[in-house]
Structure formats: structure tokens, C-alpha cells
C-alpha positions in Angstrom: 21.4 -5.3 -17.2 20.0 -7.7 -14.9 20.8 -7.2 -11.1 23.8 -10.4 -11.1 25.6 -9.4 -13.5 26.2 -6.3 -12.1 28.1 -5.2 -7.9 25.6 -4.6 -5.6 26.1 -0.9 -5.6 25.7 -0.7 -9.3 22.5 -2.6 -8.8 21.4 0.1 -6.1 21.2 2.9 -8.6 20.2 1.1 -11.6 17.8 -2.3 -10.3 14.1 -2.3 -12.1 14.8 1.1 -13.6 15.4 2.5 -16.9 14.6 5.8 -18.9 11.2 7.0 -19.3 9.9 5.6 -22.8 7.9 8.6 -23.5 10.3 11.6 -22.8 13.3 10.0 -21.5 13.3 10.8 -18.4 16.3 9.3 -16.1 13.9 9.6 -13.2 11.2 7.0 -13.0 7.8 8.9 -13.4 5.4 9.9 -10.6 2.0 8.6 -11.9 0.1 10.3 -9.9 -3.0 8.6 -10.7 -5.8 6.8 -9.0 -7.3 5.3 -12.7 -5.7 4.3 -16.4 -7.9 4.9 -19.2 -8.5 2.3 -21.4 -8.6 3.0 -25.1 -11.8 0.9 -25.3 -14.3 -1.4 -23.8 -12.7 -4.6 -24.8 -9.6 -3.6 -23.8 -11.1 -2.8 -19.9 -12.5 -5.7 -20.3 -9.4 -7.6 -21.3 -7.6 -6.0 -18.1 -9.8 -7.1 -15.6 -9.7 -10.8 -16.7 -6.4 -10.9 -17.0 -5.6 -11.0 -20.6 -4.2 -7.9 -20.6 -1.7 -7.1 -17.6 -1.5 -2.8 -18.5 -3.1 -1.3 -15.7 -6.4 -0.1 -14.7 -6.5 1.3 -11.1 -3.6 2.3 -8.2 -4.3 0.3 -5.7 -4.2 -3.1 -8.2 -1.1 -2.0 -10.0 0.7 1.0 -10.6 3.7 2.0 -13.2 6.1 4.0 -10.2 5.2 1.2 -8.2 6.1 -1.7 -9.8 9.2 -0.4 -10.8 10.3 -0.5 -7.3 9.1 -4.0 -6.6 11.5 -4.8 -9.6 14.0 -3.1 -7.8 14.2 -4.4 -4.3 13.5 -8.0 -5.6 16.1 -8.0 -7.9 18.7 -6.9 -4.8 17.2 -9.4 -3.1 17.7 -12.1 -5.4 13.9 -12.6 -6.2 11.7 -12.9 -8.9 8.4 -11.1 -7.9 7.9 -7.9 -5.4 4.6 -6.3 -3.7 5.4 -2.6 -2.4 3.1 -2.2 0.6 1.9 1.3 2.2 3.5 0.4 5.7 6.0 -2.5 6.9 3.3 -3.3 9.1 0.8 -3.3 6.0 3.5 -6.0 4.5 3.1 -8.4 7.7 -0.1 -8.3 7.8 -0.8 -8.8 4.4 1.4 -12.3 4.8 -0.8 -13.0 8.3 -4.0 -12.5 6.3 -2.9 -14.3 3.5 -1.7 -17.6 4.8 -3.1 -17.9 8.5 -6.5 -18.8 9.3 -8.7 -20.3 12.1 -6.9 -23.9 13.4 -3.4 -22.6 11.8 -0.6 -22.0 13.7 2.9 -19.9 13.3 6.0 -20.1 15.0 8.0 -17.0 15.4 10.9 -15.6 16.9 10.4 -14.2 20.6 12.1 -11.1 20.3 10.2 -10.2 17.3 9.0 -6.4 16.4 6.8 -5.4 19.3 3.4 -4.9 16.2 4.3 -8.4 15.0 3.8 -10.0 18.2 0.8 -8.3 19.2 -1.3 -9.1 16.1 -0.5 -12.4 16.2 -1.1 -12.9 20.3 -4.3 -10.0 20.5 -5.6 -9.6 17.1 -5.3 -13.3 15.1 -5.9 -14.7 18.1 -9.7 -13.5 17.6 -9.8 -15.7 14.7 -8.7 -18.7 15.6 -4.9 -18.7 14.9 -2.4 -20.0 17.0 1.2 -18.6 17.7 4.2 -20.0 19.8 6.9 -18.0 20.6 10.5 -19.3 20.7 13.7 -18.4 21.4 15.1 -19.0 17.5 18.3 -18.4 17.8 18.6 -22.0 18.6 16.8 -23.8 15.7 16.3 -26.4 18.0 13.5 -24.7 19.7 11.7 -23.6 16.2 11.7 -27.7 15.7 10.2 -28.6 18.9 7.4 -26.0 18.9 6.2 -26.9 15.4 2.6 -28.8 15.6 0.9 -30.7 13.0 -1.3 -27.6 12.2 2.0 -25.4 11.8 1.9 -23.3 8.1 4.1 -20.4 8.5 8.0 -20.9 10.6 8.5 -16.3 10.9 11.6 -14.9 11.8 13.0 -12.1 12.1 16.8 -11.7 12.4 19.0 -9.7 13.2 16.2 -9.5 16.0 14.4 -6.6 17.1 15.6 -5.7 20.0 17.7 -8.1 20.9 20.1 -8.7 17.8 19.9 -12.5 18.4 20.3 -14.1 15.3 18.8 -17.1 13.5 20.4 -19.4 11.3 17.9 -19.1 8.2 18.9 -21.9 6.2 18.4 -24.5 9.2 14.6 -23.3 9.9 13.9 -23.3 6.0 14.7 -27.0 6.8 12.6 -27.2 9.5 9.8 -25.0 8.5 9.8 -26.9 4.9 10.4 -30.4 6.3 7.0 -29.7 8.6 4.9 -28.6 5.1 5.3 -24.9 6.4 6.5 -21.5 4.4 9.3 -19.7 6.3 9.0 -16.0 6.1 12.0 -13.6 7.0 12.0 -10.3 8.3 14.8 -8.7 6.7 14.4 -5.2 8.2 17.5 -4.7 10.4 19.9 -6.4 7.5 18.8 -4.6 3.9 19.2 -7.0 1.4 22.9 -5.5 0.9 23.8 -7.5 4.4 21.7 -10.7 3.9 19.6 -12.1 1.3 17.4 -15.1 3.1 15.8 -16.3 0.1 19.0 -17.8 -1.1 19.1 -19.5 2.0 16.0 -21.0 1.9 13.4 -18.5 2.9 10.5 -19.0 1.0 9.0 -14.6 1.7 10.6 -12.2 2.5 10.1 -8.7 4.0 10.9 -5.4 5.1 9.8 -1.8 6.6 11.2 0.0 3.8 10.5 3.0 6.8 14.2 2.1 7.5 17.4 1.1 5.8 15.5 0.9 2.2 14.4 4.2 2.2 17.1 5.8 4.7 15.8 9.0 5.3 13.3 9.3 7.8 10.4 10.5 5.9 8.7 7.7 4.2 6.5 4.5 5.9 6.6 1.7 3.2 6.6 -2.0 3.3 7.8 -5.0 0.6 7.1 -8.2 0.4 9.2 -10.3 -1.9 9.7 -13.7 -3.8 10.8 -16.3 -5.8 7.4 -18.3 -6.1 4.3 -17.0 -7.9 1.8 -19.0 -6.5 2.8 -17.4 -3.2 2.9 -13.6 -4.4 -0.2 -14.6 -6.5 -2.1 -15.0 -3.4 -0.5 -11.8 -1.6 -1.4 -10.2 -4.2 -5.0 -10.8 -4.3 -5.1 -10.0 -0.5 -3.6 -6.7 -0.4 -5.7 -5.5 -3.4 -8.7 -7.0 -1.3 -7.9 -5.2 2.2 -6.2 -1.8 0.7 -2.6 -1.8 1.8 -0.8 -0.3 -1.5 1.8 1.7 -1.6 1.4 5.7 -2.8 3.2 6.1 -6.1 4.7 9.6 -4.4 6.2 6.9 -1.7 7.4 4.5 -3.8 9.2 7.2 -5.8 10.8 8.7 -2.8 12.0 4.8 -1.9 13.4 4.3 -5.8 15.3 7.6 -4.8 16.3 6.4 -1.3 17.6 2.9 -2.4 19.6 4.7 -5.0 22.3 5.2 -1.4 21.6 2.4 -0.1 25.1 0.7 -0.6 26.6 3.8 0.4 24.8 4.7 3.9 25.0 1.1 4.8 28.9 1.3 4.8 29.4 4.3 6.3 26.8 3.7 9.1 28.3 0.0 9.5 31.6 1.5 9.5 30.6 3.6 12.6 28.6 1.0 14.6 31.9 -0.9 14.7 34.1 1.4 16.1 31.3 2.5 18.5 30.0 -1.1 19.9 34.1 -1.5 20.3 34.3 1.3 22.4 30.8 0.6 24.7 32.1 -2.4 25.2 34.8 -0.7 27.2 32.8 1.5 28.9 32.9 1.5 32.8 29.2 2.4 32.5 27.9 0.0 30.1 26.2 -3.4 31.4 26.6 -5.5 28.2 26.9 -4.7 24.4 24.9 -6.8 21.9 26.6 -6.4 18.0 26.9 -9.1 15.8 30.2 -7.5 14.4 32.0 -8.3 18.1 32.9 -11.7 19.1 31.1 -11.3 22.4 27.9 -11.7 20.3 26.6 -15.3 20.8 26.0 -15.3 17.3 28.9 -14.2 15.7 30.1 -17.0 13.9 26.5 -17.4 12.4 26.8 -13.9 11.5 29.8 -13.8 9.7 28.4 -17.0 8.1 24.7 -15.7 6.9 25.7 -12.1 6.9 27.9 -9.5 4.3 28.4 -7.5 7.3 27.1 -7.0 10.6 25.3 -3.8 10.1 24.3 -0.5 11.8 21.9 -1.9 14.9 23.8 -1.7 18.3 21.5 -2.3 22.0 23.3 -1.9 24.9 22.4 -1.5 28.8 23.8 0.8 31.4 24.3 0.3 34.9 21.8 1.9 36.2 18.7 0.4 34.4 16.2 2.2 33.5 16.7 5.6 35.2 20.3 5.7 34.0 19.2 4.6 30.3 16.4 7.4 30.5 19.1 10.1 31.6 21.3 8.8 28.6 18.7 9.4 26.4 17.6 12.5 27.8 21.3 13.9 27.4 21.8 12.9 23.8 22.3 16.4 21.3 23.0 14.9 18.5 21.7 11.3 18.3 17.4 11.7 17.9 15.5 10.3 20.8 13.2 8.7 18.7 11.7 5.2 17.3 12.6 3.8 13.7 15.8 3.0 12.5 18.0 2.6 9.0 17.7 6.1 8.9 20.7 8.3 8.0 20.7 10.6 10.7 21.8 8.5 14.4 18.3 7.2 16.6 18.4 6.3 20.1 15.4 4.8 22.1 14.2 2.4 24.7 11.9 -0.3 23.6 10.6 -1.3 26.9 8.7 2.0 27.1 8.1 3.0 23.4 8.3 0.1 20.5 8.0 -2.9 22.4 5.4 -1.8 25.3 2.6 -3.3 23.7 4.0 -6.8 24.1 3.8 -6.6 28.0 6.2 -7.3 30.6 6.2 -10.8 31.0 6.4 -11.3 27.0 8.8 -8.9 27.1 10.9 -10.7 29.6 10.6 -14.2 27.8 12.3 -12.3 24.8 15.2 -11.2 26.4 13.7 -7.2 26.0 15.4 -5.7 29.7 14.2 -3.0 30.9 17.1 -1.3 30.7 17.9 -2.2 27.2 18.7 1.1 24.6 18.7 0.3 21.1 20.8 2.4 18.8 20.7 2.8 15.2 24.3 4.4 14.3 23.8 7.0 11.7 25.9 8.6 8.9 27.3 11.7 11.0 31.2 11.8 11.8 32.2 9.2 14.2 34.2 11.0 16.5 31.0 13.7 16.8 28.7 10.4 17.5 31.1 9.0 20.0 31.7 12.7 21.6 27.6 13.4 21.9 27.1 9.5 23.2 30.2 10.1 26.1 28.3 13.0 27.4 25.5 11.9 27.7 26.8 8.7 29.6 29.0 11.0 32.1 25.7 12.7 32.9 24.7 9.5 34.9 
């Protein structure tokens, strides 16, 4: 049963799987296996030109693997799906694939501190080009596009900020200027938003976070609707190495499985708790797209199912009192990542965004004072209580 026919919580537990032919297992196997055998030469032959898709080697193709490219492409709403070994290995597998010297991106500002710096320290080297926009007004992607533009990348909710971008207006843009628009989907899970329906042409995620959940996996995906386009991923990742383990794409399979579920419940906290910051005679500002203070909200009740478990907020104070908040936290995890089940608190300025640099970091809207909170699965009121104290401690 094919993921529309079926709720997207249905599709959680069931998407791109199915019993194990040989002994029926419910699990999808581990093949823990670097080679296939072939049964002879002309079938090894017939594999490596193509006329035979079985497999042949891990890092080209593997059984576990694919079934959970299946899996997050169907709940994304997508045809084709390339599991990467990091989220970082899935953007830079799109970089590498479509950029080259004399090309030039646009992408969102406020974008994952790693994105930025490739493109501004590392492409750079290589002659690509990259302008940085505030893209939450699609009026800014538009007037920074250049004849030589190939690739409009966004990333929205963004990371730090939570600004949000209307997708469907820069597929427009990026389409009406011969580019590909490529979507970071990371903060959303494709059980919040699904960008290829609204015109996205890729799109990706650090399965690290909501995909996976649980804090003890690095994975990346890249997914589709065209096959010229994962075609050409394809080849690239097989060429610089960035597969996925098939003992990490099991643990992912296993991870989306409660998906649906720790999305709602962590949604369901970040509400209530951005509600109550907002309130809070210590708190600067709250940024949530589920509160009507967010600049964005109408677009995020428009592009969005829901508006997710990312909250960053600012105390008064800046960044001594934000340090002492997160020095005072006993529950909540000082720690980077996110999507996981268990509540993360941490301050980008210092940890996941330092590489960009102050004045970058500034353009983006990335205060130093700025705390970004991923709302776990714990008990609200023992979230709330931990939070409180650690706020009265300033």
C-alpha cells in the first residue's frame, strides 16, 4: 500500500517496507555487507553496465538502504531517495553535483552555520559564487538572482532564526531564472511540510534530527521527483564516498517508525512553552511560528501542518544571562542537534553557527544572545519547571 492511500502515521510505520522475502522477517534486514556475490561473470558484468539493477557493492547500493530511501520519499511525496552518511554529506553531495566554477547559488542568510561556510570558504576555492539573502521576503531571492544563477537553496523553518520562506514563490523564481530550488527540510520533517509539492525541485534533511529522533544516529537524505536529477546525485555520491552504513539506515527505518508520534507530542509542548516565554519578564523576544507574533505566521499556517518543535528566544541580559540559563538547565541537554526526543538547549553564536563569523552572523539576524530550543518529549510541566529555574537563576 502506497504511502497516499494511506494517514501519515500509517505511512510512518509501514512506508518502503515489507516482510523479509527469505524468512519473513517484519524487521527490514541488516545487510551487513560491503560486497554481493554474483552468481556468475555475466551476471557482474550485467550489473555494472546497468542491465541488471541487483546489487554489487555498499557504497553503490545497498538492500537496508534503499528501503529507507523508499521510505522517506514516499512521506515526502517523492519518487526517488539517496540515504547519505551525514546531513552534511547530503548538502554537499547537491553542491558538488550541480555547482561549478562561474555558477552561482542563492540561499537563505540564516542558513545552517556548515551550509554557509562551504559555500563562502570552501566552493569559493573553485570558482562558485554565493549571495546571501534575507528569504523570507521572496522579493530579495528575485533580485539577487544573476544570469549565471543554477541552484535558488533554502532552508526554512530557518536555522536559527525560524524565519520562514514561502517555497512555492521561489520555485517560481528559481524555475523562471532556469535554476533548481533545493529545500532544507530539517527543522519541519516531512510530517510538517512537504516542499516538493510546492514546487521544490530537491529536497533534504539531517536525518541526525527529527527523522531519526533519538540522538544516536548522523544520517542525511536527499530526495526527488525527477530522475535526471537524482541520476546525477547519484553518480556523485558513489564517486566521493558519502553512503550511508546499512547499521544507520536500519536504526533511521526504526526511528521513523515514531516519527508521527514524537512530532506531536513535542509540537504539543513547544506551544504551550513559546506561550508562556512570551510572557516571561525575562525574555527579550520569542520566535515560533505557532504564535502570531511570528512575522511569518500566516505563511506558516499556509505551507505548514503544524508549526513544529523549534523555539529561539533571547533573554535580557544577552549573552551572559543566556549562558547562565544554559548553565542552570537539569533537565533540558546543553547540547547542539535537534529533533531529538529528549529536550536540547544551546546557543548558536558560540557553538553551531560560530564558523559563519560575526558580521555574517549579524546580516542573518543570529544575536548574540539568541538560545535555540528544541522542545523534547518529556512532561510539560517538568520542561517548563527545569526552564523557570534556570531563568530565576539570572
Amino acid at each position: 500500500m502506497k504511502h497516499a492511500e494511506v494517514k501519515f502515521d500509517t505511512a510512518c510505520i509501514h512506508a518502503g517496507q515489507a516482510p523479509d522475502k527469505l524468512f519473513g522477517g517484519v524487521s527490514v534486514p541488516i545487510y551487513q555487507s560491503s560486497t554481493f556475490a554474483f552468481e556468475d561473470a555475466d551476471q557482474g558484468a550485467a550489473r555494472f553496465s546497468g542491465k541488471d539493477d541487483g546489487y554489487k557493492y555498499t557504497r553503490i547500493g545497498n538492500p537496508t538502504n534503499a528501503a529507507l530511501e523508499r521510505c522517506v520519499a514516499e512521506l515526502e511525496g517523492g519518487k526517488f531517495g539517496l540515504a547519505t552518511a551525514t546531513g552534511m554529506s547530503a548538502i554537499s553531495t547537491v553542491f558538488m553535483t550541480f555547482l561549478g566554477a562561474g555558477k552561482h547559488v542563492v540561499s537563505t542568510g540564516s542558513v545552517y552555520g556548515p551550509t554557509r561556510t562551504i559555500l563562502e570558504k570552501e566552493l569559493t576555492r573553485f570558482g562558485v559564487e554565493s549571495t546571501f539573502v534575507d528569504s523570507s521576503d521572496a522579493n530579495n531571492v528575485k533580485n539577487a538572482i544573476k544570469k549565471n544563477t543554477v541552484m535558488v537553496y533554502v532552508e526554512t523553518p530557518a536555522n536559527p532564526t525560524l524565519s520562514i520562506t514561502d517555497i512555492a514563490a521561489c520555485a517560481k523564481i528559481a524555475h523562471d531564472a532556469g535554476a533548481i530550488l533545493v529545500v532544507d527540510n530539517t527543522f519541519c520533517s516531512p510530517m510538517l511540510q512537504k516542499p516538493l509539492q510546492l514546487g521544490a525541485d530537491i529536497v533534504l534533511h539531517s536525518m541526525t534530527k527529527f527523522l531519526n529522533g533519538h540522538s544516536d544516529v548522523v544520517a542525511g537524505m536527499l530526495v526527488t521527483n525527477s530522475q535526471d536529477l537524482m541520476k546525477n546525485m547519484h553518480r556523485v555520491i558513489c564517486q566521493m564516498g558519502g553512503t550511508i552504513d546499512p547499521h544507520q539506515a536500519w536504526l533511521v527505518l526504526r526511528g521513523v517508525k515514531t516519527l508521527a508520534l514524537r512530532v506531536k507530542v513535542a509540537q504539543e509542548n513547544a506551544m504551550k512553552l513559546a506561550e508562556e516565554l512570551e510572557k516571561h519578564p525575562k525574555i527579550e523576544w520569542v520566535k515560533y511560528p505557532g504564535l502570531r507574533s511570528h512575522p511569518q505566521y500566516e505563511l506558516a499556517k499556509k505551507q505548514m501542518s503544524g508549526p513544529g518543535a523549534m523555539i529561539s528566544f533571547e533573554v535580557k541580559g544577552g549573552v551572559k544571562a543566556g549562558k547562565t540559563v544554559m548553565d542552570s538547565v537539569g533537565l533540558s541537554t546543553l547540547a547542539v542537534s535537534l529533533g531529538g526526543i529528549e529536550s536540547l538547549i544551546q546557543h548558536p553564536a558560540s557553538m553551531t553557527h560560530a564558523s559563519m563569523g560575526p558580521a555574517a552572523r549579524t546580516e542573518a539576524g543570529i544575536t548574540d544572545g539568541l538560545v535555540r530550543f528544541s522542545v523534547g518529549c518529556e512532561d510539560y510541566e517538568d520542561i517548563k519547571k527545569d526552564l523557570w529555574q534556570a531563568l530565576d537563576k539570572i
